[in-house]
C-alpha positions as CSV (number, residue, x, y, z in Angstrom):
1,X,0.0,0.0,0.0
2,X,2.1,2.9,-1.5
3,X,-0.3,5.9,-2.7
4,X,-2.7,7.5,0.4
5,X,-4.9,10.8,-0.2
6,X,-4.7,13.1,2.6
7,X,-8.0,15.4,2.9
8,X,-8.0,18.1,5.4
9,X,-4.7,20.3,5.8
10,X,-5.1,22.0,9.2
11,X,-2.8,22.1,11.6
12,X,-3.2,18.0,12.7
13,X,-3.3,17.1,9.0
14,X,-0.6,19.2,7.2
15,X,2.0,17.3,10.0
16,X,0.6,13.5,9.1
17,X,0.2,14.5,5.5
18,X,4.5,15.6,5.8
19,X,5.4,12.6,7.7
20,X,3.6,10.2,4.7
21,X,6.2,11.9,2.9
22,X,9.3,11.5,4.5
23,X,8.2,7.7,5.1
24,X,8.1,7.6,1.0
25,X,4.6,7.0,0.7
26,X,2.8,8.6,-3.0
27,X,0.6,11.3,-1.0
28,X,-2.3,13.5,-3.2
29,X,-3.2,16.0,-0.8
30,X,-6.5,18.3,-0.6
31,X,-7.5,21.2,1.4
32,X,-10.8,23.6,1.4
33,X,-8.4,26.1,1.0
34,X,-6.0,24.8,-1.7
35,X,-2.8,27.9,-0.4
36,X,-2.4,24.8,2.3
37,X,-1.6,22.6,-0.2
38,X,1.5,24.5,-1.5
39,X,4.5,23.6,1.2
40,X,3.2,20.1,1.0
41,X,3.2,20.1,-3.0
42,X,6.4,21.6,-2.6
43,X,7.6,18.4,-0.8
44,X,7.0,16.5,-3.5
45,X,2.9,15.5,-2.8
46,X,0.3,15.7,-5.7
47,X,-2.6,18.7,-5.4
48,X,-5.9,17.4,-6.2
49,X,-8.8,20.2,-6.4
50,X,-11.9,18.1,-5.2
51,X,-12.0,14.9,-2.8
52,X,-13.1,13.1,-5.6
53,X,-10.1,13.8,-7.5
54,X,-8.4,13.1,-4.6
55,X,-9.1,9.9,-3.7
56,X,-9.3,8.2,-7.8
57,X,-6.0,6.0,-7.3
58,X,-5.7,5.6,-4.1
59,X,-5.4,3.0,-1.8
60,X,-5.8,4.5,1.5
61,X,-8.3,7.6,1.8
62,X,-7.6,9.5,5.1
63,X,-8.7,12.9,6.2
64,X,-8.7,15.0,9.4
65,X,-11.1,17.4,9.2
66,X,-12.8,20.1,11.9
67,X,-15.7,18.7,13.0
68,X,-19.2,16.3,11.9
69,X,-20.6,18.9,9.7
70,X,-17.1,18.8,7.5
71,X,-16.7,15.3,7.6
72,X,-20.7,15.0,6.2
73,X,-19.6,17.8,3.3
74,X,-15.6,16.1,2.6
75,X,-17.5,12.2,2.5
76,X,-20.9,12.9,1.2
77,X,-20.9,15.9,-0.5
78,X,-21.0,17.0,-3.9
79,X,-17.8,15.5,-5.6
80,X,-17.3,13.8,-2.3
81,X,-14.7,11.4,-1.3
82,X,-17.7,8.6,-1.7
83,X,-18.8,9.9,-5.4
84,X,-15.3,8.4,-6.6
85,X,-14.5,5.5,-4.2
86,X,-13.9,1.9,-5.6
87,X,-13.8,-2.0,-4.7
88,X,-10.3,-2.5,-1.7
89,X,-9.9,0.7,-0.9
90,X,-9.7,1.8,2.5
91,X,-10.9,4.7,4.5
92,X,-9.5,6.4,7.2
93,X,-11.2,8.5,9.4
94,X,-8.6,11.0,11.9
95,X,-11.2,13.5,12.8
96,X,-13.3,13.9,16.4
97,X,-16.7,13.5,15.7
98,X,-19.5,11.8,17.4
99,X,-19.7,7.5,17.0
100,X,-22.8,7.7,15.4
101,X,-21.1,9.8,12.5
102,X,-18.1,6.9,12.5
103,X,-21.0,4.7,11.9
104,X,-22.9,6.0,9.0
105,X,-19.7,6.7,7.3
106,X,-19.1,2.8,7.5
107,X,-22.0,1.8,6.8
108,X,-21.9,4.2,3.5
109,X,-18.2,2.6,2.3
110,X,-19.5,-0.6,2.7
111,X,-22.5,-0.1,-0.2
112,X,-19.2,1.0,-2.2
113,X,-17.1,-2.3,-1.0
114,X,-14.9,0.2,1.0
115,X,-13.5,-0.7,4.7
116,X,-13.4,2.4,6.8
117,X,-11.4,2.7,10.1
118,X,-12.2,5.9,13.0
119,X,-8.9,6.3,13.9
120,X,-8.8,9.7,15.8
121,X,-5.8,11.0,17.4
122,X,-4.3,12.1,20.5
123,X,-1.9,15.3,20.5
124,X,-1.4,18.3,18.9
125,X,0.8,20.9,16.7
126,X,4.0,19.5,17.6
127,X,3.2,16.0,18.0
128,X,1.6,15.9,14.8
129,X,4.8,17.6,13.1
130,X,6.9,15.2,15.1
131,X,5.4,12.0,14.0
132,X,4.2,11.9,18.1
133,X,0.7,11.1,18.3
134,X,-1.2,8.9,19.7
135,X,-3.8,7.2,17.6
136,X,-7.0,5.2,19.1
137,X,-8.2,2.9,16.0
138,X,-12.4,1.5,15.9
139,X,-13.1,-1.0,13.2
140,X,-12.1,-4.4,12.1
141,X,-9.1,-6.0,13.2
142,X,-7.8,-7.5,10.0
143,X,-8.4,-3.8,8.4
144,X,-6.5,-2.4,11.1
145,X,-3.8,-5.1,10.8
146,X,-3.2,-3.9,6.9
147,X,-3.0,-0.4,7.5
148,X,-0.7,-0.2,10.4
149,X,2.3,0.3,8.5
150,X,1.2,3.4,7.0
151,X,0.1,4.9,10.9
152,X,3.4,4.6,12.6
153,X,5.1,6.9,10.7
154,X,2.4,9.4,12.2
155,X,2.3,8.0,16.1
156,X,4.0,7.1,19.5
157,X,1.9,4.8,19.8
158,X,-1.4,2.9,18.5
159,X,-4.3,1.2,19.8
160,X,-6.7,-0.8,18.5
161,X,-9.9,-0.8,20.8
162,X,-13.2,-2.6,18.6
163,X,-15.5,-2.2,16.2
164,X,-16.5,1.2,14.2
165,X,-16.7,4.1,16.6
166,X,-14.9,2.4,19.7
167,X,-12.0,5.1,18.2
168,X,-13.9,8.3,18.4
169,X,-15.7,7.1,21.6
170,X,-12.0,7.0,23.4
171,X,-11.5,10.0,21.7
172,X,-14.4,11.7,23.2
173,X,-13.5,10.2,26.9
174,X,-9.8,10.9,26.2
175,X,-11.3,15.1,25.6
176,X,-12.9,14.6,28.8
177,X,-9.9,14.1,30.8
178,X,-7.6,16.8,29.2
179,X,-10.9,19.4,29.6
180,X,-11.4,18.5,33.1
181,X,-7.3,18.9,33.9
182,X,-7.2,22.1,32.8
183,X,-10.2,23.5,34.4
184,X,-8.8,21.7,37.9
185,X,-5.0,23.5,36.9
186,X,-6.7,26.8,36.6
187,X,-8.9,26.5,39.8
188,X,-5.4,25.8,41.5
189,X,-3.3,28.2,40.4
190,X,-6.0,30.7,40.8
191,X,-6.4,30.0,44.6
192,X,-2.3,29.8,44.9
193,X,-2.1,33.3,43.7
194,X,-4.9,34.4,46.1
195,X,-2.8,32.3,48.8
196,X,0.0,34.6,47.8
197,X,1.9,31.4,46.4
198,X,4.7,32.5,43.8
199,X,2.9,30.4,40.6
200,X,6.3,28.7,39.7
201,X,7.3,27.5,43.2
202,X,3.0,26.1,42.6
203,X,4.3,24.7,39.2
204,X,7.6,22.7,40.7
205,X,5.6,21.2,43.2
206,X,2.8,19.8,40.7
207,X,6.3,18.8,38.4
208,X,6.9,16.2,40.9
209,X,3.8,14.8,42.8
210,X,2.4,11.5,42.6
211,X,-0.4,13.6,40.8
212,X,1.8,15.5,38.6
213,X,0.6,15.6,34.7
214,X,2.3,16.8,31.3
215,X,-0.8,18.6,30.7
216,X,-0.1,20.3,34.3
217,X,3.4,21.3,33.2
218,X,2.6,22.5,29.4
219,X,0.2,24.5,30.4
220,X,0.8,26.0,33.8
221,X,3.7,27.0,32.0
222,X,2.2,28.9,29.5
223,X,0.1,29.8,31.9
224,X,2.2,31.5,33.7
225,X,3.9,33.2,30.8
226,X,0.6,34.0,29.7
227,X,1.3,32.2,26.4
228,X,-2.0,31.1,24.7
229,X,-0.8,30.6,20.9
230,X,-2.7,28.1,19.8
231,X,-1.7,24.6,19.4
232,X,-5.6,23.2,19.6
233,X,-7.8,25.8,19.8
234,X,-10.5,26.7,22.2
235,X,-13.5,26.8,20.1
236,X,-12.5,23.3,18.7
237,X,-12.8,22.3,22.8
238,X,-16.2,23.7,22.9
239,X,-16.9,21.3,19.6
240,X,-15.5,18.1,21.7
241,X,-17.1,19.6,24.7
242,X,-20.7,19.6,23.2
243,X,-20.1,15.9,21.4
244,X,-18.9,14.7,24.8
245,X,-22.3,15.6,26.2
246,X,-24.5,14.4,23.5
247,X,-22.5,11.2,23.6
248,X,-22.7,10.8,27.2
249,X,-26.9,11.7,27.3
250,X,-27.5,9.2,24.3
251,X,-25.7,6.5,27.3
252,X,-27.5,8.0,30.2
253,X,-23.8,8.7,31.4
254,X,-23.5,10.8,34.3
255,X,-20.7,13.7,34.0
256,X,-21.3,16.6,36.2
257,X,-17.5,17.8,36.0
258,X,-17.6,17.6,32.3
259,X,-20.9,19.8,32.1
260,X,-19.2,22.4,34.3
261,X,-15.7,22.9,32.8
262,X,-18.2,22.8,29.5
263,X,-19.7,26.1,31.0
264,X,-16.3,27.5,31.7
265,X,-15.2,26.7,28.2
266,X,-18.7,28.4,26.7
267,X,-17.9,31.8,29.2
268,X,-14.4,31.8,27.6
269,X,-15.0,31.6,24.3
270,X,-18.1,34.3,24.9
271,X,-15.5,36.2,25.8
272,X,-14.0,36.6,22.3
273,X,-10.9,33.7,23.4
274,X,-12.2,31.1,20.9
275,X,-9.0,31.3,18.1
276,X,-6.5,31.2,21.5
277,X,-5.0,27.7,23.0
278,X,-7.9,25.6,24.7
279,X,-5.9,26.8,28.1
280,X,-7.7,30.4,27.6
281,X,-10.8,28.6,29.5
282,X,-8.6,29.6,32.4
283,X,-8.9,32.9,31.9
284,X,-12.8,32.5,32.5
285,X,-12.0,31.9,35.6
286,X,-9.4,34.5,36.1
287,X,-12.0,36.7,35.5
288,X,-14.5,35.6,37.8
289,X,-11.6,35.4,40.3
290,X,-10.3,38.6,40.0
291,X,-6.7,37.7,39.8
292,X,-4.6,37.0,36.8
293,X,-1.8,33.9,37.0
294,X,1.5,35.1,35.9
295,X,5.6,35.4,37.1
């Protein structure tokens, strides 16, 4: 399996899309936006200017797009990745969307004698530049088995978890956590500043508890340099954050953190902090504080 199409150049997809490249695969890239194609052409990938084109001698299809809505217009749209689909290929699904969505996109490969994998990732910018991620795979095994090769170029690690939307439901759970850290990092340092803790003596004490976290360290650093360039996004957390509760009401799931750090993300962006670092929720609660975290 030698030529992939890569749909959906942002800031996940650009990085896997390179790495396919340096591994010596025969990528055909596609963006909304076609500028995004151009460093990536320039590496030596093949433009296409629809999905459709995209996709016409390929063997693996796989896209990382920004949400459901995308993934309906990329896969079933108008010159759509499914208009132009044949017979052994395979589909690869990187985004985080709702399971239900995983599942009607198998269900429509399958008319077309397509396998389709959800196989969302874990990670961001520099991750996904460094061939870093962590990828969470849903679909059948022997599929999975047969693509492998071509994921490792793009991940620390992978894991294969069940059928069609077991992926994006870890993916959705695996949201949860990081969501729910930062809110519980920004309650802390908040009351450590009121405490009149020095944030950075705070930050070397969370570096090295039983409790301490990456997420705790990456961000209460740029916390405290208050650095919120944006390596995911808030208003793509507030899109996780409103799957995550659909997902857990269609299971009758109780999450009462989850629906309160989903308010704090919905005052932050309100606030105009949507296109800053998810870590800006913070600052919602800096403001309802009356104190601002910094050295």
């Amino acid at each position: 399996m030698e030529r992939i199409a890569y749909l959906g150049l942002g800031i996940m997809g650009s990085g896997m899309a390179t790495n396919l490249l340096k591994a010596g695969y025969d990528v055909t890239v596609w963006n909304r936006n076609p500028e995004s194609c151009k460093s990536l052409v320039e590496k030596g990938a093949t433009q296409a200017q629809t999905p459709a084109q995209a996709v016409e001698n390929a063997e693996a299809i796989m896209y990382c797009l920004a949400n459901d809505k995308a993934v309906e217009e990329v896969v079933f749209g108008q010159d759509g990745i499914l208009s132009n689909v044949r017979s052994g290929q395979i589909a690869i699904d990187m985004s985080t969307v709702h399971p239900d969505t995983s599942r009607q996109e198998a269900a429509a490969y399958a008319q077309k004698h397509v396998e389709f994998l959800d196989a969302p990732v874990f990670g961001s910018k520099n991750e996904s530049a460094a061939g870093g991620l962590w990828i969470v795979v849903g679909g059948k095994q022997d599929v999975f088995e047969q693509v492998k090769p071509i994921l490792e170029p793009l991940s620390e690690t992978i894991h294969y978890l069940g059928d069609t939307g077991k992926g994006t439901s870890m993916k959705l759970i695996g949201n949860s956590i990081v969501a729910t850290q930062i809110q519980a990092l920004g309650e802390a340092m908040i009351l450590a500043t009121k405490a009149g803790l020095n944030p950075k003596d705070v930050l070397d004490v969370l570096h090295v508890v039983d409790f301490r976290s990456p997420i705790f360290d990456g961000i209460g650093k740029m916390l405290v340099n208050r650095d919120f360039t944006p390596s995911f996004a808030l208003k793509h957390m507030l899109k996780d954050a409103n799957l995550i509760a659909r997902f857990a009401q269609d299971l009758n799931s109780p999450m009462p953190a989850a629906g309160l750090v989903r308010e704090t993300i919905k005052a932050a962006v309100n606030q105009g902090w949507g296109e800053e670092n998810a870590s800006a929720l913070i600052k919602a609660l800096e403001l309802d504080g009356g104190v601002t975290v910094e050295s």
